[in-house]
N, C-alpha and C positions, 0 to 999 in steps of 0.2 A: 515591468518587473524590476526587482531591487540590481542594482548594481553596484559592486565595489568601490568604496572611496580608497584614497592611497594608503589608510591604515589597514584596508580588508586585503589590498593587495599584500603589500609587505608582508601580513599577517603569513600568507599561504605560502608564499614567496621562501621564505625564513626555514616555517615548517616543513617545504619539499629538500631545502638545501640542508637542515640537522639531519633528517632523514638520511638524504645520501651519505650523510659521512656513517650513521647506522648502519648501515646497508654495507658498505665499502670495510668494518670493522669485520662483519660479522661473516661474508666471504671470505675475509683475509685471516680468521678464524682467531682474532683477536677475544671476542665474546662466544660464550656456545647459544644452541638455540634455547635454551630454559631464559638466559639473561635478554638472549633478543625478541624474544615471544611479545615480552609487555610494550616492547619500543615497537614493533609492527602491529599491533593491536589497534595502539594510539592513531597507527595510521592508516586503516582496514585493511590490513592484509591479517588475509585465514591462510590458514593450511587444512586445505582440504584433502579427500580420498588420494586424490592422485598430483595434486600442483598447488603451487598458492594459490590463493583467490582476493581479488582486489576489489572491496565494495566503495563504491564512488556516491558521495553527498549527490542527494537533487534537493533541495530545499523545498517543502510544496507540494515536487512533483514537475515543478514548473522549471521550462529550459525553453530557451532561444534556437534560432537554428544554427547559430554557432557554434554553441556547446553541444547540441547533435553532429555536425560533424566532426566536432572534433574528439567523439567518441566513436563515429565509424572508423577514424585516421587511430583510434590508438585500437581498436578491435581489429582492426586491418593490419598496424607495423607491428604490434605487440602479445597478440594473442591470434586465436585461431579465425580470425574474420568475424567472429560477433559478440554479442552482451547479452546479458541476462537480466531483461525489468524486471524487478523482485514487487512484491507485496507490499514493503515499506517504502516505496516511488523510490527508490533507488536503480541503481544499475551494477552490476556485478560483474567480471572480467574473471571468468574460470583457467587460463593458463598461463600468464607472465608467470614469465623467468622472474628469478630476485632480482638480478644485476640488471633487470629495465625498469624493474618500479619507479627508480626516482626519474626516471625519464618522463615515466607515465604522469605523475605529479607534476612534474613541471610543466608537461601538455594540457593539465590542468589546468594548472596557477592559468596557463595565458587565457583563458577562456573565463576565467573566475569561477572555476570549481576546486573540490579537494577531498579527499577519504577521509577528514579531521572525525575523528566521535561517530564514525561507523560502527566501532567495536568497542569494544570495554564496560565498567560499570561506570557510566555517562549517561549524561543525555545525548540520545541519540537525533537520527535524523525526524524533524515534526515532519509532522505527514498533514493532510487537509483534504478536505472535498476535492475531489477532480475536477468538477464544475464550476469551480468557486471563481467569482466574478462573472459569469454569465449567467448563472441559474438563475430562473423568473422565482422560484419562492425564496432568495436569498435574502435574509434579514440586514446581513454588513457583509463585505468581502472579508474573509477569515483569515486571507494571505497577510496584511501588513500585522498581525497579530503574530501568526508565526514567525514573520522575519524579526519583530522584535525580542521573541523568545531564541531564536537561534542568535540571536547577536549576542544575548544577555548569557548565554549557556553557553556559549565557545570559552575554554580554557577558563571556566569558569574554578578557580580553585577550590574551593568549597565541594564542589562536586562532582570532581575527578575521581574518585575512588569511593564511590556508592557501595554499597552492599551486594548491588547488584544492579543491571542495565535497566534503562529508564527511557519509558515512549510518552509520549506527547502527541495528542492529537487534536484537531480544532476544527471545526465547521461554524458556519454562519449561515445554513437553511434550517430548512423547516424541516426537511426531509434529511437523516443522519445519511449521508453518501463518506463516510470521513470513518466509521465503525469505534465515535467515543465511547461507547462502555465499553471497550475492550482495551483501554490503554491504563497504563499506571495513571496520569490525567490528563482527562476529555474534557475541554472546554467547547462549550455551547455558544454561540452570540446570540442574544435572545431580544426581544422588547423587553428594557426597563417599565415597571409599574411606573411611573412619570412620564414614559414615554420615548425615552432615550434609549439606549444600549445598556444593555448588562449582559455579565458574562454567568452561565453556569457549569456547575464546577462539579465534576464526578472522579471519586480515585478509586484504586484498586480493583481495577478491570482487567484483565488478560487473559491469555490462553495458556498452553505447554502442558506442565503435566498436572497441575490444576487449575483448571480454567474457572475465570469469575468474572462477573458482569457487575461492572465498576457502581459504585454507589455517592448517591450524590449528597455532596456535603454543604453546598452554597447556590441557593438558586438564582440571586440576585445580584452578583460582587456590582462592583462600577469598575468599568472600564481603566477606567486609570488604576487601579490598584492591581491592574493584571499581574507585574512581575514581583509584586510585594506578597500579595499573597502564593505564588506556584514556589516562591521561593520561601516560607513558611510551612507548606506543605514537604519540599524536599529536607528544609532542615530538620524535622519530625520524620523523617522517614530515615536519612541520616543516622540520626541517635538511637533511636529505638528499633530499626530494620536489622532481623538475622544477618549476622555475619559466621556461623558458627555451621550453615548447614544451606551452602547454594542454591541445594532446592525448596528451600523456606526462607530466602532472600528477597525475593522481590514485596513491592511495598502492599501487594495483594493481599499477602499470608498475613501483613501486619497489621489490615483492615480488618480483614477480616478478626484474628485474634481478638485485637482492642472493642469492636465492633466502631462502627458507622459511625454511632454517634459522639463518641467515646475519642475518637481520630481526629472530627470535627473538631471538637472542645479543645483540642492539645494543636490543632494549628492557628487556632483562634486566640489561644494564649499567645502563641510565637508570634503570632502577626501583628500581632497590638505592640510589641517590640518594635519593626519595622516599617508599619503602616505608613507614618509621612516620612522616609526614610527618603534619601538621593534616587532612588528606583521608582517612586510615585512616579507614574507619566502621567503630565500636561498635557494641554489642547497643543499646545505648536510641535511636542515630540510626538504625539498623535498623525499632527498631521502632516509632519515629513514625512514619519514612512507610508501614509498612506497614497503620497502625492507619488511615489513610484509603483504606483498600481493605477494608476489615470486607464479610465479606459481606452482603447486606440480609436483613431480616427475615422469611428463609423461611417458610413453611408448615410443618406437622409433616405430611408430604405420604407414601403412597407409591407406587414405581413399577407402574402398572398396566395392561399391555397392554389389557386386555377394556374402558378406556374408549376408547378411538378405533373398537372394532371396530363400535359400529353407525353412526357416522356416514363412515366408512369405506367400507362396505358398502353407504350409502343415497345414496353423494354418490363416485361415482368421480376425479371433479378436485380433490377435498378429498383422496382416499388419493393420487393423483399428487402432489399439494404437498407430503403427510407424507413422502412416499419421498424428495421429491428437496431440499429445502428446511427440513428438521426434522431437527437433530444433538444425540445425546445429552448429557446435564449431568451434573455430577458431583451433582448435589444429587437423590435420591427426588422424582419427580411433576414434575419443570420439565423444560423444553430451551429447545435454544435456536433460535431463528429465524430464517433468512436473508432479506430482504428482496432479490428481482432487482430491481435499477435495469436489467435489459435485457429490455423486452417490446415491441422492436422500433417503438417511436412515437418515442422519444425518444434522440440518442446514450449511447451507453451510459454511465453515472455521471452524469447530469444527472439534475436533479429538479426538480419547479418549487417555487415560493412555497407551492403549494397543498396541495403534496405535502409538503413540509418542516413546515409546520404540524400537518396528518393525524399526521405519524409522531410527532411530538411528543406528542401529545394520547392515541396509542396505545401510545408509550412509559411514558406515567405512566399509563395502565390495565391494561395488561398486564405491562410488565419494569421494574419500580421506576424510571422516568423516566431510564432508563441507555437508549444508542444507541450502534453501535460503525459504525465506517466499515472496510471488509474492501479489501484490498492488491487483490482481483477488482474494484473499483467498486462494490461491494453495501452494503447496511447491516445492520446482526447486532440483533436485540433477544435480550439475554443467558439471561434468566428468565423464561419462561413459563411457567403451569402447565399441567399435561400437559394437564388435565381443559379449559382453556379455548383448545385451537386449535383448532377449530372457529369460535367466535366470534370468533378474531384475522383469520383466513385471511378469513372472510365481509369482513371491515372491509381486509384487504389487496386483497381482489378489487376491490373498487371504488374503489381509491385507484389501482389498476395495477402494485400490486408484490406479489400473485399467482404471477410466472409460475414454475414450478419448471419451471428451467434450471438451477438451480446447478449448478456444477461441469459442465454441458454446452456441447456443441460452441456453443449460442448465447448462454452466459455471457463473453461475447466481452471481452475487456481492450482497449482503444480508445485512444490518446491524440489530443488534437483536428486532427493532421495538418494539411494545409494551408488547412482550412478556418480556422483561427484563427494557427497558427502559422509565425513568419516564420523558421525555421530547417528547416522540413519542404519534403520532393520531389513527397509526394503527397498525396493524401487518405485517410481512413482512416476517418471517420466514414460515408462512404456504402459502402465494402464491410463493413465491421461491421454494418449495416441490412440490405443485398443479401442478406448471408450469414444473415441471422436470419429473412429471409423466405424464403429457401430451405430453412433446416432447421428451418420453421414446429412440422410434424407430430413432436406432443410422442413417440407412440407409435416412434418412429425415432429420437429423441433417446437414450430409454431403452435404447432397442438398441442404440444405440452405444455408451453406457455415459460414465464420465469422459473429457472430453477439454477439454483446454488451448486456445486459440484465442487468439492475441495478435495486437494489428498494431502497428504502429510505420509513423508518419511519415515517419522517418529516420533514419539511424544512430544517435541519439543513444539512443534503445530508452527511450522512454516508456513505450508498451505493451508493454516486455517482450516482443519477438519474440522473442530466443537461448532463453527458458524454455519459451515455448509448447511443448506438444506438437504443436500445428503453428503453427508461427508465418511472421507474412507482414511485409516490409518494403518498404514504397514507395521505390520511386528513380526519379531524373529520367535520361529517354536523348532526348536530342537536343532537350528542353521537352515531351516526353509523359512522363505518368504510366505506370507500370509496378510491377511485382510480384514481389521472389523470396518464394519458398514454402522455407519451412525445415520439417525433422519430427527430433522424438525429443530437444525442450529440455524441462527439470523442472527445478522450482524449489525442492523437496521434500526429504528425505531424500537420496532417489539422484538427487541436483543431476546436471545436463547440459545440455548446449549445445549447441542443436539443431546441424542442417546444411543449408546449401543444399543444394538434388534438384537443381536443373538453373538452365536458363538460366530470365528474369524473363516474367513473365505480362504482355500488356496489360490497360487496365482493366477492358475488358471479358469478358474471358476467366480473371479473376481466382478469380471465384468457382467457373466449373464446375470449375478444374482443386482447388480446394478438394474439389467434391462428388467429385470423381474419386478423388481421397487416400482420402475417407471411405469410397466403394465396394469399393475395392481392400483396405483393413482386413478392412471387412465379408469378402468372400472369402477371408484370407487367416488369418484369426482361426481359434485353437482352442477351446473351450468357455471360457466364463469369462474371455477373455486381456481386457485391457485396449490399447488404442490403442497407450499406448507401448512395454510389451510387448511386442504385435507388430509394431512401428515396427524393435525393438530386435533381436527375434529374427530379420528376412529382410532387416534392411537396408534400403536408399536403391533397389537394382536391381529391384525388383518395383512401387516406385513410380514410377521414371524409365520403366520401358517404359510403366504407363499414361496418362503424362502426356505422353509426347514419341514412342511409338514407338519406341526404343530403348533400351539400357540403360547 
């Protein structure tokens, strides 16, 4: 993984120590909060429902086990014993005090982490396949792409003060595990038509309160023109991007508007400006940062069905875990391992202090002290050997990340709703719990097969409702909570955007009409079919009459 040289230290270093003296002003009641909002922004603290909230960079997703403890050590000294994996592989910290923040920073700096471009209208943090580097259908590993883009975007002058916040996303499979059409821009790594690498290129994707499935404007760039062209695309977003009305700011509305092609043509004109400009990468800036993604020191391993078959065979919730929590590697003898942060005690993507230490300690024995944080709330250990999950999964049971849910109806995507959040209508962290204790029974999970399960707070789609394959959104009608239920959103390949079924659920009746969705699949299912599938094949009217009695 990428590591700091003495400019990225100093960098952080600099940033934690201005900070404090903000910090130290704005107690001392030198500044009020209106003037100190945009200096805490700069360096992810919110203010949320009830306390600040301190969103903390994962670059990737990707983290050592050093920087996992030394996020249980700040969720332990500085807040209330845990953290929050968010959606954007990030990590969240719901309760510091102000006068510890810069503490928390500096606990950072030494680990080479930072809250830089968490918040504001920036580039945010790039996000990537969770898989990435291990996946068998991976075309390029997608990580040294993003470090080079988060290098090239740090305090990037130019575009500190966008119109509005700006996500970056990037995979190198076959398979979208990374959800590109849904960012401002989804870059693809593809096979060049010669045979080499190229990248493709889709803008204006998102979600919130109009969601759009990004469109793509270049199918073939080359590789080296990566940050000549993303930065052509921002300078055309830039000029031309609402400033005038927040929620027609981001660079979506402005695709949209212009149209597709129309967008094309205008970053195509600006690029030709700075096509062989100082930002063209070469083969040798190619291939330093790619040299810090070396794969680790495998095993001369091979793949061997017949060792899992007797502990398989002797230990049934051990072959339930492999089924549902165990994804193939491109490397003979390893896989790799999804760790559920939802086993229904704790909301979903929280962990505590105790549990952050555990993975740590299980990451440097089992997947070369690498940890990935998954776009679901989960966390991925890259490299396991085949021969040793058995003894991983025995150490994950008793830690409580065990439960193979993945990819099921109670792998549930959460964001913290009202309970934390002062922009949210509802809550969402106790029907994401409701609904995990109602679709307990793992044997019905598996029958049901893959299904998406999102909820969102509020429009803003934290948790990714519009992709859910069923996805649910809270809203406020008269100061009650309430519920609409969406089906048939993917975030995948065959991107889609769910739809409202009908009128909103109270909160109580929130989840049966969930189990109702489920049942009605179930009946309506042909061998093999998948949720959305048959979500896709009979439509919205075999669900509205079991939910409301008509159609």
């Amino acid at each position: 993984m990428y590591r700091y040289d003495a400019h990225d230290q100093r960098m952080v270093e600099q940033r934690a120590a201005q900070f404090r003296s903000q910090v130290l002003r704005r107690l001392a009641g030198d500044i009020t909060e209106d003037e100190f909002k945009p200096l805490r922004l700069q360096n992810g603290l919110y203010m949320q429902l009830h306390a600040y909230m301190l969103r903390v960079a994962v670059p990737y997703g990707l983290l050592s086990a050093a920087q996992m403890r030394q996020l249980a050590h700040i969720a332990r000294t500085w807040d209330k014993g845990y953290g929050h994996f968010t959606t954007r592989q990030n990590i969240q910290f719901n309760w510091p005090d102000l006068k510890d923040v810069p503490a928390i920073l500096d606990a950072l700096a030494e680990v080479q982490m930072h809250a830089i471009q968490t918040s504001g209208n920036c580039v945010r943090n790039v996000t990537s396949d969770p898989f990435a580097g291990v996946a068998p259908d991976e075309v390029a590993d997608p990580r040294p792409y993003c470090e080079m883009l988060r290098q090239w975007s740090t305090f990037h002058p130019e575009f500190a003060a966008l119109p509005r916040k700006f996500k970056i996303a990037v995979t190198g499979a076959k398979a979208d595990r990374a959800a590109v059409a849904y960012h401002d821009i989804g870059l693809r790594i593809v096979e060049a038509p010669d045979g080499g690498r190229a990248i493709q290129v889709l803008v204006g994707g998102g979600m919130g309160r109009t969601p759009m499935i990004g469109k793509v404007i270049r199918e073939h760039l080359p590789e080296a023109d990566l940050l000549t062209y993303v930065e052509a695309i921002l300078r055309v977003y830039n000029r031309f991007g609402r400033r005038d009305n927040k929620y027609k700011a981001r660079i979506k509305i402005l695709v949209d508007a212009m149209g597709a092609e129309a967008f094309g043509a205008a970053v195509e004109e600006e690029w030709a400006l700075i096509a062989d400009s100082g930002l063209k990468l070469d083969a040798d800036e190619l291939g330093r940062v790619r040299a810090h993604f070396a794969p680790p020191p495998y095993a001369a391993l091979d793949d061997d069905p017949a060792a899992l078959e007797a502990p398989t065979l002797m230990d049934p919730e051990f072959k339930r875990w492999v089924e549902g929590n165990v994804f193939p590697h491109r490397q003979p003898g390893y896989r790799i391992v999804v760790l559920s942060l939802k086993n229904g005690e704790l909301p979903p993507g929280d962990a505590t202090h105790t549990q952050m230490d555990a993975v740590a300690d299980i990451a440097e024995d089992f997947s070369f002290g690498r940890v990935v944080v998954t776009h679901r709330q989960n966390l991925v250990l890259p490299d396991v050997e085949q021969r040793r999950l058995h003894g991983l999964w025995r150490k994950l049971r008793a830690l409580g990340f065990a439960t193979p849910n993945v990819e099921k109806v109670t792998d549930v995507i959460c964001c913290p709703g009202l309970d934390y959040c002062s922009l949210a209508n509802a809550r969402s962290i106790p029907v994401a719990q409701d609904i995990s204790r109602r679709m307990a029974d793992l044997e019905a999970l598996f029958d049901l097969g893959d299904i998406h399960l999102n909820i969102s707070g509020c429009i803003n789609a934290c948790g990714h409702h519009h992709v859910g394959h069923i996805g649910i959104l809270g809203i406020n009608k008269s100061g009650e909570e309430y519920y609409q239920l969406m089906i048939g959103g993917s975030n995948a390949d065959d991107a889609s955007l769910g739809q409202v079924v009908g009128r909103s659920f109270a909160r109580e009746d929130i989840v049966d009409a969930v189990e109702t969705v489920l049942r009605t699949y179930v009946e309506r299912r042909t061998d093999a079919e998948r949720f959305l599938d048959t979500a896709r094949r009979i439509g919205l009217d075999p669900f509205k009459e079991a939910l409301y009695g008509d159609a």
